[in-house]
N, C-alpha and C positions, 0 to 999 in steps of 0.2 A: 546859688540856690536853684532847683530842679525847679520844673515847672509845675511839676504839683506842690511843690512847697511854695512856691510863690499861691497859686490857684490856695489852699490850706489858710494863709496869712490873710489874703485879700478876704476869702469868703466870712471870715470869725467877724474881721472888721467890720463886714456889710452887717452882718447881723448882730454887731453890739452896737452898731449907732455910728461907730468913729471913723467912717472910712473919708478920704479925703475925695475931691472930684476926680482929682487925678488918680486916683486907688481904684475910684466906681470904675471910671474908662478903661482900666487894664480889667478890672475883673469881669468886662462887658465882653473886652473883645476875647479872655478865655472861653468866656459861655459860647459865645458866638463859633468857637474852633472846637469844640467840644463836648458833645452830648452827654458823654461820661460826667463830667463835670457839673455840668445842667440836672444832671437824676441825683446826684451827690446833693446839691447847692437847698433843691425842691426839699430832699429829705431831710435835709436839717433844719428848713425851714419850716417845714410841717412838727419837726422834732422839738423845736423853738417854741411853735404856737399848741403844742398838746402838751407840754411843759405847764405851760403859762395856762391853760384853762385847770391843772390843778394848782395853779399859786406857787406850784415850783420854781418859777425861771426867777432868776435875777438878772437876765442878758435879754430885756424885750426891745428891742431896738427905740427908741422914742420916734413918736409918730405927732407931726403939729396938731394933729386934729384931735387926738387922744390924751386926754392928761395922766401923768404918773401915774399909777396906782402900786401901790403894796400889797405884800400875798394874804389874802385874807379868807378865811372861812363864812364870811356871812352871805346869804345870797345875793345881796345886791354886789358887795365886792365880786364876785365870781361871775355873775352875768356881767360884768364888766370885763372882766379877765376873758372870758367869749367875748367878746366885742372885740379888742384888742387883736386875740388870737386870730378871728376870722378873719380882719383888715390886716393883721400882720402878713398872712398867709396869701390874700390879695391882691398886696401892694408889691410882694415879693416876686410873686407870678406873675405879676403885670410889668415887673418892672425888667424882668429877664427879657419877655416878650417884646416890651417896647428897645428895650435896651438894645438887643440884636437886631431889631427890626431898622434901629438907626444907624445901624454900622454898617448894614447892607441895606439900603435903602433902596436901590436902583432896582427897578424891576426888569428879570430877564426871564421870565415865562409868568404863564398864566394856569390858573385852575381851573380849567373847562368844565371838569364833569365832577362827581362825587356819588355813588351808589350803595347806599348800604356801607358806609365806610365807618371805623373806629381807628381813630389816628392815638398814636404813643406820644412820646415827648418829642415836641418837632423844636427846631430854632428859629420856623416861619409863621407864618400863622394858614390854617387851614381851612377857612372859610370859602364859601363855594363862588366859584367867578368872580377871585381876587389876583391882581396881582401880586406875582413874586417877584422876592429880593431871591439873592445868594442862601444857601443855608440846607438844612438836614429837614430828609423827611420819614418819621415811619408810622407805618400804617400798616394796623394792624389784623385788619379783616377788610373785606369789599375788595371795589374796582376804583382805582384814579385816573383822572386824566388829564397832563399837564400838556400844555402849547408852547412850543420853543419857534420862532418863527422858523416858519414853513416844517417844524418838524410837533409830532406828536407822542408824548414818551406814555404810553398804558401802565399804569401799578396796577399789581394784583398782590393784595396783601397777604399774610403776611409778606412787606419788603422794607428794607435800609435803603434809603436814595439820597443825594445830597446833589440840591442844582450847585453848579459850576460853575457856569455863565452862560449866553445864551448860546454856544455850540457847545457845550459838554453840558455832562450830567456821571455821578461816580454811583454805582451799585454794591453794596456794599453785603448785603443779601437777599433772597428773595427773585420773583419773576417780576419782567419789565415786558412789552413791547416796544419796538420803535417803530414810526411808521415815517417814510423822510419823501417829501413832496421834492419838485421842482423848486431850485434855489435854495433847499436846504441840504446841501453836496459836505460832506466834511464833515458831519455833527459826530462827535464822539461818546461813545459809552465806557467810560472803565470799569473796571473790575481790581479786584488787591493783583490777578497774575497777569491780564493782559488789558489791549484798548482795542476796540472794534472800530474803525473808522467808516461810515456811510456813505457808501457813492449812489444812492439814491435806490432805496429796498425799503422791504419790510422783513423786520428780522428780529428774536426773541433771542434774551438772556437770562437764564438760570443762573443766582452765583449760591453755593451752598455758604454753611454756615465756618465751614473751612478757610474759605476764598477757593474753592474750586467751581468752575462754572461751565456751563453747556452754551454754545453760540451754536443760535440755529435759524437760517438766512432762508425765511420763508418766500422771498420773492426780490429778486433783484443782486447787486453784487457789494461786500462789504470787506475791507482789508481789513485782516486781525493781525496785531503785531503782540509778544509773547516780552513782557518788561525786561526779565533777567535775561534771557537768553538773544532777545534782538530778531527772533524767529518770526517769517512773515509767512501769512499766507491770506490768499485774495480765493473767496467761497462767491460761488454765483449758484442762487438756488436750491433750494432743497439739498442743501449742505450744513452738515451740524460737527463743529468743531468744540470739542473738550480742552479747556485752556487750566491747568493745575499750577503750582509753584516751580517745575523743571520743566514741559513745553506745551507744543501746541498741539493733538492729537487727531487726525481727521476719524471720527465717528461714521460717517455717512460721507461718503466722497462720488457716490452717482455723479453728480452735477458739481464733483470739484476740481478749478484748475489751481496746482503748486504756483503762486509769482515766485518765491524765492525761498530756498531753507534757512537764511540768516542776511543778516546784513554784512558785508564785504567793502568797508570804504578801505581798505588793502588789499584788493584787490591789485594784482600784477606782480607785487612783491612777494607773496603767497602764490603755494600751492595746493590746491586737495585733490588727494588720490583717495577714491576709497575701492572697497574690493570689489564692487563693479564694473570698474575700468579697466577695460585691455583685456590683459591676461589672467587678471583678480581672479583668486579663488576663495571660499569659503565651505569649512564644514565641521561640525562637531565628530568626535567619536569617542566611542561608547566601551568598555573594557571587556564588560560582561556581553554575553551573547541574548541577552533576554531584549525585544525590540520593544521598543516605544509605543503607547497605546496597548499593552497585554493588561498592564495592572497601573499604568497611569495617562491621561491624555496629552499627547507631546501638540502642544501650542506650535502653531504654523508661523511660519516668517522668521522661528527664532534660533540662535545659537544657543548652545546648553552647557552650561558649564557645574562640576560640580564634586564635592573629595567627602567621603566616608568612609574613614578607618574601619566603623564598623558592619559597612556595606560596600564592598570594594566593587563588586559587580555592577554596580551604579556608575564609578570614576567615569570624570568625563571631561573632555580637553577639548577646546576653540583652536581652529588651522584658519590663520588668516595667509593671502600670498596677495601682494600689491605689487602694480609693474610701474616701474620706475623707469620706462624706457624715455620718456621726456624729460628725462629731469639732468640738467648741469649741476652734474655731483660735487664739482669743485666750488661751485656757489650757496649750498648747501649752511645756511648759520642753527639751524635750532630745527626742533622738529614736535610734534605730539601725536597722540592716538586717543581718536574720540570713538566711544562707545556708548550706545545709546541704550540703557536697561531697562527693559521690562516686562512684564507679571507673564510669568510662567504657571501660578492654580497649581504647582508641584512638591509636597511639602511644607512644612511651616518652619519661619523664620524664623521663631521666635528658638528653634533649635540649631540655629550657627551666630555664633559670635556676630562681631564685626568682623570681617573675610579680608584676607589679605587675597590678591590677585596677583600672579606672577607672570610676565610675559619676558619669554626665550625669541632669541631667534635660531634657523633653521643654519646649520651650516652649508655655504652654497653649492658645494659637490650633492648636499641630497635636496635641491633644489627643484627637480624637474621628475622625482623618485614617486611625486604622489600627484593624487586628483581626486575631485569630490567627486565622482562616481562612482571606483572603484576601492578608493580608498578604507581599511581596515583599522581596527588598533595592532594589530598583529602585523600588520602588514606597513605600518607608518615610520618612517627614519628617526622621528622626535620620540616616540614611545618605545620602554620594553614590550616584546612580543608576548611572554608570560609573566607579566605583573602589570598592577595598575599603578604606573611611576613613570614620569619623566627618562628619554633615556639622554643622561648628561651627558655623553661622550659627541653627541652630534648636535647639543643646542648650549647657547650662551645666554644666559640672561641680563636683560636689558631694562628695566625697571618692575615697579611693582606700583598696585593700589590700592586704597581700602574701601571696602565697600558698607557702609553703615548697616547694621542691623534692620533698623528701624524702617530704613531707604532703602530698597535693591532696585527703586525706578529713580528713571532721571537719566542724564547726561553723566558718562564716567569719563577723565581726561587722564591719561596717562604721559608724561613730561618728564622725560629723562634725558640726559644729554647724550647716554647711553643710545638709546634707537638714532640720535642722527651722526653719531660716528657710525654705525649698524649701515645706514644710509649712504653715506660717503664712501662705504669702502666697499659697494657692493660693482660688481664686475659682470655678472648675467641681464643686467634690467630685470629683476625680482628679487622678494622678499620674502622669506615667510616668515609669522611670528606666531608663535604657540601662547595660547594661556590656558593657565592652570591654575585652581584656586587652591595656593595651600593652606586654608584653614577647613580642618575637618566638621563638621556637625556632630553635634553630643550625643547623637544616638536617634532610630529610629527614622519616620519617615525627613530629614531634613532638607531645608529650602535648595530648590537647584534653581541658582540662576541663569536667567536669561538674558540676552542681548540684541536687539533687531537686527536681521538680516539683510541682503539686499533687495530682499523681494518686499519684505515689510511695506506694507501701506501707507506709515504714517510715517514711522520715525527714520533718523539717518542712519544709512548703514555706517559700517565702520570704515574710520575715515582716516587718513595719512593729514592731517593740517602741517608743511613743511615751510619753513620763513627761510627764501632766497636773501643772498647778499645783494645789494643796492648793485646795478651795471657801475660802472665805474666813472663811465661818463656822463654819470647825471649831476 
C-alpha cells in the first residue's frame, strides 16, 4: 500500500468515527510530514461539515458532546445540523493542530516578529512570540521573523519554509533572509537544488516556484554545495550564486573565491585534463563565411555546435585538443568527457529533435596541423574544405550522446570505452576530438548548441575525467 493509499484509508476512518488510537497516531504523523495531505484532510472536512448543514451527510463523525441527530428539514433539526457542522469542522482543525504540535513538541526557534502577516495552512501554530516545534510554514503576505539560536531567519511572504531543527531550516519557495551572529557558525538553508551552509554572514535566498534559486551573500562568507552534482563553492560578499537542478552558476562573482568545482574523495586514482591544460586547445568553426554577430549575437565563453540540412552555411563543429603528457598510458582503465551546456539565445529548440552528439578523434599525423588562431573549416584536417561534412578519411569515431530537447543546459558526459583505448594508444602527448552534432533541425532559425569554454566564468570547461589503474603496490 503507497502512502497516499495508506493517508486515503486513515483520513475516511477519521472522519467516520472508526479510527483506532493507533490509526489516529499514524494519521497524525502523515499530517505532520505533509502539507498536501493537511489541505486534502481540511477540505473534506469542510466537505463533511457543508454536507451535514444540508442534512445530507450520513458519515458525521459522532462527537460525546453532540447527540445523534438525523437529516431533517425542520428548523430546529438544521440549526442543529450547524451546530454539529461547526464543532465538526473545529474539532478537526484543532485536532490536526494539536495533533502535529505533539509529535513535534520540542521547541527549536522562536517567533520573534509578525508584521502585517497572513499565514496559509501551516503544521505549527503562528501566534506571535511563540515557540516552535519541527514543522511547515507558509505565509502568505507580510514580513516574519523567526530565532534559531544565535541565528535570525527573515520571511518575506509570499514563502514555503519548514523548520528543521534548530541549525536547519528547508525553503521550499519564496524569499528568506538569514542573518547568523557569533556562535551561530554552520546553520544551514536548503533549497530542492542546493544547501547553503553559514560561516557567519548575512545573506538572502530566492527559491522560485521551480526549485531554482538565487544565493545572494550580502555580507560575510557562505559555502554553497549543489545536491546532485557534489559542486562547491565558498561566496564572500556581494556574490550571488544561481543554484538550478544541473549546477551552481556564479551570477555576480566581484567578490567570489572558487573553494572547489566538485568533491574528489578519489582523488589520486583519478585524473582531469581539461582543455586548459598544457597544450589544450579549443575552438569552434564555422563552414559558411558569414561571421558571428552579423545576424545573430554569438554568446561569449562559448563552444558552438550546430547541423542544418537546410542551412549548411551555419554547420558548426567543436575542436577540443588535451595534453596528455602526464599521463602513464599503460595505467589507463576507463576514461569520460564532461561537457558543460549552456544557453546560447541562438535559435529555438523547440526546432531539433533530441540531438545526437558525435565525437571523432583526430588521426595523430594531423595532430599538430591546426590552432585556434589560425585555424579555418577549409583549412582544418577533421573537415572537407568544400562541404559542410566531417572528413572521415582523417578521424575515428569514439562515442556519441544525446542531448534532450527539452534540456540543452546542464552537465553532458560522454563514456565510451572507445576515447580510452583513443587514449592509451596515443604516442604524441595529445589528442584531439571533434564534435559534431548529427541531428539536423527541421527547418528555419534552429537551436545551436552551446557548451562552456575555458574562459567561461562559471561553468567547467571541457574536461578529460581519466580512472588510473590502483599502483600495484598498494
Amino acid at each position: 500500500m503507497s502512502e497516499r493509499e495508506l493517508y486515503e484509508r486513515l483520513r475516511d476512518a477519521c472522519l467516520n468515527g472508526n479510527a483506532s488510537e493507533t490509526e489516529r497516531k499514524k494519521f497524525s504523523a502523515l499530517l505532520a510530514k505533509s502539507d498536501d495531505f493537511v489541505d486534502d484532510y481540511l477540505e473534506h472536512a469542510q466537505i463533511d461539515a457543508t454536507l451535514a448543514w444540508y442534512g445530507q451527510s450520513e458519515d458525521i463523525p459522532p462527537l460525546n458532546q453532540v447527540s445523534p441527530v438525523t437529516p431533517s428539514r425542520t428548523a430546529t433539526d438544521k440549526w442543529l445540523l450547524i451546530g454539529v457542522a461547526a464543532t465538526l469542522f473545529a474539532v478537526v482543525s484543532g485536532w490536526i493542530y494539536s495533533s502535529v504540535q505533539a509529535n513535534a513538541a520540542k521547541s527549536v526557534a522562536y517567533l520573534e516578529s509578525a508584521a502585517h502577516c497572513q499565514w496559509g495552512v501551516c503544521t505549527i501554530p503562528t501566534s506571535l512570540q511563540t515557540d516552535l516545534p519541527a514543522g511547515r510554514l507558509r505565509l502568505i503576505s507580510g514580513v516574519a521573523k523567526l530565532r534559531f539560536p544565535n541565528v535570525t531567519v527573515t520571511l518575506e511572504g509570499p514563502v514555503d519554509l519548514e523548520i528543521l531543527n534548530t541549525k536547519a531550516c528547508r525553503v521550499y519557495s519564496g524569499r528568506v533572509i538569514g542573518q547568523v551572529d557569533p556562535g551561530g557558525e554552520g546553520f544551514v538553508v536548503e533549497t530542492p537544488n542546493a544547501a547553503v551552509v553559514d560561516r557567519g554572514t548575512k545573506f538572502g535566498v530566492a527559491v522560485k516556484g521551480n526549485g531554482d534559486a538565487q544565493l545572494d551573500v550580502i555580507d560575510g562568507v557562505v559555502d554553497i554545495r549543489h545536491h546532485a552534482t557534489g559542486q562547491k563553492i565558498r561566496a564572500k560578499g556581494a556574490s550571488s550564486v544561481k543554484a538550478d537542478g544541473q549546477q551552481l552558476q556564479v551570477i555576480d562573482q566581484n567578490y567570489l573565491q572558487l573553494q572547489a568545482t566538485e568533491e574528489r574523495p578519489d582523488k589520486g586514482r583519478f585524473e582531469y585534463i581539461s582543455s586548459s591544460d598544457g597544450e589544450g586547445e579549443e575552438l569552434f568553426l564555422t563552414y559558411g563565411d558569414r561571421l558571428e554577430g552579423n545576424e545573430f549575437p554569438r554568446p561569449l565563453h562559448t563552444l558552438l555546435v550546430k547541423h542544418s540540412e537546410s542551412q549548411p552555411h551555419w554547420e558548426r563543429v567543436i575542436v577540443l585538443r588535451f595534453d596528455l603528457s602526464t599521463l602513464s598510458k599503460d595505467q589507463i582503465k576507463s576514461a569520460h568527457l564532461r561537457l558543460d551546456g549552456v544557453a546560447t539565445e541562438m535559435g529555438y529548440a523547440s526546432l531539433v529533435p533530441d540531438a545526437s552528439l558525435e565525437f571523432y578523434v583526430l588521426d595523430e599525423q594531423f595532430e599538430r596541423a591546426w590552432d585556434s588562431e589560425s585555424s579555418k573549416w577549409a583549412s582544418f584536417p577533421g573537415t572537407v574544405s568544400n562541404a559542410p561534412i566531417i572528413n572521415q578519411d582523417h578521424v575515428n569515431l569514439i562515442g556519441e550522446i544525446v542531448i534532450p530537447q527539452s534540456q540543452p543546459e546542464g552537465r553532458f558526459i560522454m563514456n565510451d570505452q572507445r576515447l580510452a583505448d583513443a587514449l592509451r594508444s596515443d604516442r604524441d602527448g595529445l589528442i584531439t576530438i571533434v564534435l559534431k552534432r548529427a541531428t539536423s533541425g527541421t527547418g528555419g532559425p534552429s537551436y545551436v548548441h552551446g557548451f562552456a569554454d575555458r574562459t567561461h566564468p562559471t561553468a567547467t570547461p571541457p574536461t578529460l575525467r581519466i580512472e588510473m589503474e590502483s599502483p600495484s603496490n598498494e
